[in-house]
Each structure stands twice: as C-alpha cells, then as structure tokens.
C-alpha positions as CSV (number, residue, x, y, z in Angstrom):
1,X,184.6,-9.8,182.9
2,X,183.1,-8.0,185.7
3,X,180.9,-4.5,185.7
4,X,182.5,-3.4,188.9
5,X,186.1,-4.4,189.1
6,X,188.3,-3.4,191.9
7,X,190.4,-0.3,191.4
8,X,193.4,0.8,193.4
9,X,195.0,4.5,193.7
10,X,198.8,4.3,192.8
11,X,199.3,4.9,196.3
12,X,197.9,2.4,197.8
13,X,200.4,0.0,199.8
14,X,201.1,-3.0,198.5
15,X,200.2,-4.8,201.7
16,X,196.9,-3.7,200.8
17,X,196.8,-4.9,197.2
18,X,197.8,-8.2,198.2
19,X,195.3,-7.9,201.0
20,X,192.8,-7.3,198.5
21,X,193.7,-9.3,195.9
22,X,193.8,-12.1,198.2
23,X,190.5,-11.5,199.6
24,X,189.0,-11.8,196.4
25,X,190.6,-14.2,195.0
26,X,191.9,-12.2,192.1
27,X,194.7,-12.2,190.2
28,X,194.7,-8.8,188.5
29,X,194.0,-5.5,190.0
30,X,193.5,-2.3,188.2
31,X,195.1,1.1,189.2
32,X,193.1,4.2,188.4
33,X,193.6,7.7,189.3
34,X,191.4,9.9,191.1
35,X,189.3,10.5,187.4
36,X,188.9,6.6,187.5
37,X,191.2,7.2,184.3
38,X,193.3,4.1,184.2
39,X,197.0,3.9,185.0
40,X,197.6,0.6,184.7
41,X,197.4,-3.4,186.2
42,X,198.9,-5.2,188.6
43,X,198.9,-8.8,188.9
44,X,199.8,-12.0,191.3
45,X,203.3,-12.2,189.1
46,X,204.0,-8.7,189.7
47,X,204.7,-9.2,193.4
48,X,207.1,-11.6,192.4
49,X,209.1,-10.3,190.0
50,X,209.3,-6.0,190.4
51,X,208.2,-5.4,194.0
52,X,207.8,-2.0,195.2
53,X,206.1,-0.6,198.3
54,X,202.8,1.3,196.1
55,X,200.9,0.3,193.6
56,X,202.1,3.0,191.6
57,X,205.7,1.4,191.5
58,X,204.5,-2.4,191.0
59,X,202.0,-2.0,188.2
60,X,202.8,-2.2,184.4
61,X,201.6,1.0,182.5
C-alpha cells in the first residue's frame, strides 16, 4: 500500500488517467474530490469495459 497514492478529480480526462496510470505503472487509480474525500476507483479493466470521457463517468463508486 502506498502513503501517497495518486488521486484524480472526477473531471479529469480519461486520456490523462490512462496517461497517468500508464506512467506509473499502476493499475488502480483513486478519484477524490476537492476535500480529498474519496469518490471512488478506477482501474486498468475499467477502460475496457464502461468507457467514458472523465473519470467521473469511468470509476466504480
């Protein structure tokens, strides 16, 4: 588990998550609001399977 994990906003393209994801070779990204409350996840299987063009529409609450 990591003390610092990457966040995204839920409006964050999804080119970038990928982008991001990829560059760190992760498979699970967190979205958070502006509070840093947590929103929900996205992972690598999302992208397959409910697309979307934010984060906000391609993570599971």
């Amino acid at each position: 588990m990591s003390r610092n994990p990457l966040t995204v906003r839920p409006a964050t393209p999804t080119e970038e998550v990928a982008k991001m994801m990829d560059g760190a070779r992760i498979r699970h990204l967190l979205v958070c609001n502006n509070k840093e409350r947590l929103l929900g996840i996205i992972s690598d299987r999302d992208f397959q399977y409910r697309g979307g063009a934010t984060a906000g529409a391609l993570m599971t609450p």
